[in-house]
C-alpha positions in Angstrom: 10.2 16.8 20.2 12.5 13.4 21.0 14.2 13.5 18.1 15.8 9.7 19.0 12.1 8.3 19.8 11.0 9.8 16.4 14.0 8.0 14.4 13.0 4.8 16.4 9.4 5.1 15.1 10.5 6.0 11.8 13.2 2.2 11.5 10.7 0.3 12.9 7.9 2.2 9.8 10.6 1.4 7.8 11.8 -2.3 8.6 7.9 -2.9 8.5 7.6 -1.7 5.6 10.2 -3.8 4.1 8.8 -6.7 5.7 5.1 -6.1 4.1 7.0 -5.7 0.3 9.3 -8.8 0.6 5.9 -11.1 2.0 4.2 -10.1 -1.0 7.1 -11.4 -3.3 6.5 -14.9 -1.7 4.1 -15.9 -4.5 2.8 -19.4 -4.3 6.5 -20.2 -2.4 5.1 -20.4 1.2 6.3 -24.4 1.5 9.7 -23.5 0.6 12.3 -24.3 3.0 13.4 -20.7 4.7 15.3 -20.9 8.1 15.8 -24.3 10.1 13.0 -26.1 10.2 11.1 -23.1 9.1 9.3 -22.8 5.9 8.4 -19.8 4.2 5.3 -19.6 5.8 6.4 -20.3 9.3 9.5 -17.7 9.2 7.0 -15.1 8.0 4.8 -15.9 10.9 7.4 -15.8 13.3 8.6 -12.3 11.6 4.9 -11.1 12.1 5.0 -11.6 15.8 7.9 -8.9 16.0 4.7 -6.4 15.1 2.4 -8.4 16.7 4.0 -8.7 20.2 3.8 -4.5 20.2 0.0 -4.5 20.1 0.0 -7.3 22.8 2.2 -5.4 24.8 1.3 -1.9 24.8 -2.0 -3.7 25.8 -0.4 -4.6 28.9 1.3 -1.2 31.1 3.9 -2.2 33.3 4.3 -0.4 37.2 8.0 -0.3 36.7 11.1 -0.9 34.4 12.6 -3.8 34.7 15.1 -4.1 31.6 17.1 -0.9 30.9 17.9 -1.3 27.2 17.8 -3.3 24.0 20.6 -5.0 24.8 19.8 -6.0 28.1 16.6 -7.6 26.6 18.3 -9.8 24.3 20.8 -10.7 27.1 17.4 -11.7 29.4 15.9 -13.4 26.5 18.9 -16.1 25.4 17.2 -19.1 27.2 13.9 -18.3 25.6 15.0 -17.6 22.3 16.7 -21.0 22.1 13.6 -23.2 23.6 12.4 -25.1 21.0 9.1 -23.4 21.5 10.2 -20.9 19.6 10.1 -23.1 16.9 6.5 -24.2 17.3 5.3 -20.9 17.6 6.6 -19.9 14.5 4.7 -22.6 12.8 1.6 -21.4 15.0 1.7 -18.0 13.7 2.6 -19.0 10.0 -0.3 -21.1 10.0 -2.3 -18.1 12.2 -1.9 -16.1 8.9 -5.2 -17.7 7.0 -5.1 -18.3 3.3 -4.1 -14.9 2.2 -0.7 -14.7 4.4 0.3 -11.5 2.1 -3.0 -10.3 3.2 -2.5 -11.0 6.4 0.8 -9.3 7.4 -0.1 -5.8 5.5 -3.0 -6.0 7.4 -1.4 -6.6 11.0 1.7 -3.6 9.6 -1.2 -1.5 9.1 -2.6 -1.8 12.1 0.4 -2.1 14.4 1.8 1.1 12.6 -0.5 3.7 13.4 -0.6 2.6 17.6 3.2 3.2 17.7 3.3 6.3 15.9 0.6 7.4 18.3 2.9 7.1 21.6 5.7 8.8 23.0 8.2 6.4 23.8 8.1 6.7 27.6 5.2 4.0 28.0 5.8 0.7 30.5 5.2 -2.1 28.5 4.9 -5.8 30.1 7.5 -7.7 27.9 8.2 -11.8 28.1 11.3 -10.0 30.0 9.6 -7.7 32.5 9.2 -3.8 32.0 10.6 -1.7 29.9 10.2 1.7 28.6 8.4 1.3 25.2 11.4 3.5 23.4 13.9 1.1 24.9 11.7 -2.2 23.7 11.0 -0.8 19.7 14.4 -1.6 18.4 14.5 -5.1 19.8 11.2 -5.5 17.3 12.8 -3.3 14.4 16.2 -5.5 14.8 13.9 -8.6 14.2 12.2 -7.4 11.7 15.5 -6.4 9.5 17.4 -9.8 10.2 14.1 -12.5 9.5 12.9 -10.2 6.5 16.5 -11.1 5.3 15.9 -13.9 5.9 13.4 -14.3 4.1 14.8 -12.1 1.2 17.6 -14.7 0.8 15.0 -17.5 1.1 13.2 -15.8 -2.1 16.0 -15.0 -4.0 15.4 -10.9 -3.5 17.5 -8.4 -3.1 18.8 -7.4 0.3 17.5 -4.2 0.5 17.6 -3.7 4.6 16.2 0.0 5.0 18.9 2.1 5.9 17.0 3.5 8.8 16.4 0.2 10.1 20.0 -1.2 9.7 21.5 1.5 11.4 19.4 0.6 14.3 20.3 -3.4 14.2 24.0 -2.7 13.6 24.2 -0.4 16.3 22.2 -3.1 18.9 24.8 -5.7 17.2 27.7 -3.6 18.0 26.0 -3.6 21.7 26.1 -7.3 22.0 29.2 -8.0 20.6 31.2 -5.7 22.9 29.6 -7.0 26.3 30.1 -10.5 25.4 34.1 -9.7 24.2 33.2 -10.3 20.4 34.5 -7.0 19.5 37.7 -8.1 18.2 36.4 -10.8 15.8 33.4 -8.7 14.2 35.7 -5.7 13.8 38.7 -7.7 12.2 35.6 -9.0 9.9 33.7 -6.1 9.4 37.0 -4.8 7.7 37.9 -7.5 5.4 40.4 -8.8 8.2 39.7 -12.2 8.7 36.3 -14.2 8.4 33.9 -15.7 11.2 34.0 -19.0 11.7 30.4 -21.0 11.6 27.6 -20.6 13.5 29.2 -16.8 15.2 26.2 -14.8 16.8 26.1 -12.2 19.1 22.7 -13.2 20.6 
């Protein structure tokens, strides 16, 4: 038994999870401004493609690894993240989500769930970043899934209950990024009541 790939499986159930209870607070609040120039509908699309993109991938073996870790995805990733695309396709998927967007994403959980559960970790999957071991591309998903459904918890005025499994996960990818790019020192003077970050810090 891989005891690390079955607490992977088990943050990403959980985040999820989370993700499929805080949507279905959203009410008739889906125009409400959420994140940028994201409503509530588009951030919850956008936060649906973080299940969504590991159907599409596992749909799509890769011959060989090409990104070692979690880390080293988000390091690959920075230019796409910050193309205005992004942006768009958020909006895409929001809108992608039909008239029943509460529906919609307990539907996609449901049926994203089960596939991962299913596998053992050590599948090639064909990310936007090359290939990469399937145990090494689920916490990049789990990490989004924790940070937009707080987003989208502070955007509905809910509590911020990150799953604890989950959260462990995302702090420990944050702790990652932070110490290759030489943010150690400021998140760990923060992180103990030190000092605060200034605007717009992000390890990604």
């Amino acid at each position: 038994m891989d005891v690390a790939w079955d607490d992977s499986r088990r943050a990403f159930a959980d985040a999820a999870q989370w993700f499929v209870r805080t949507a279905a607070l959203v009410g008739d609040r889906w125009s409400r401004p959420a994140l940028g120039e994201w409503d509530v509908r588009a951030l919850v699309g956008h936060t649906s493609r973080s299940l969504l993109t590991v159907e599409t991938y596992l749909a799509r073996p890769a011959a060989t690894v090409e990104v070692a870790s979690a880390g080293d995805y988000f390091r690959a990733t920075r230019a796409v993240a910050a193309d205005p695309a992004v942006a768009a396709r958020g909006r895409d998927a929001g809108a992608a989500l039909g008239s029943d967007p509460t529906a919609a994403v307990a539907e996609i959980a449901g049926r994203v769930l089960p596939l991962v559960e299913a596998r053992k970790g050590t599948e090639l999957v064909t990310t936007i970043a090359g290939g990469m071991r399937l145990a090494d591309y689920l916490p990049t998903r789990t990490f989004e899934l924790a940070v937009h459904t707080a987003d989208l918890a502070t955007a509905l005025g809910a509590p911020l209950d990150v799953p604890a499994t989950a959260a462990s996960q995302a702090l420990r990818l944050v702790a990652d990024l932070g110490s290759s790019e030489g943010l150690a020192g400021p998140l760990l003077l923060a992180l103990t009541g030190r000092t605060g970050l200034p605007a717009g810090f992000s390890v990604l």
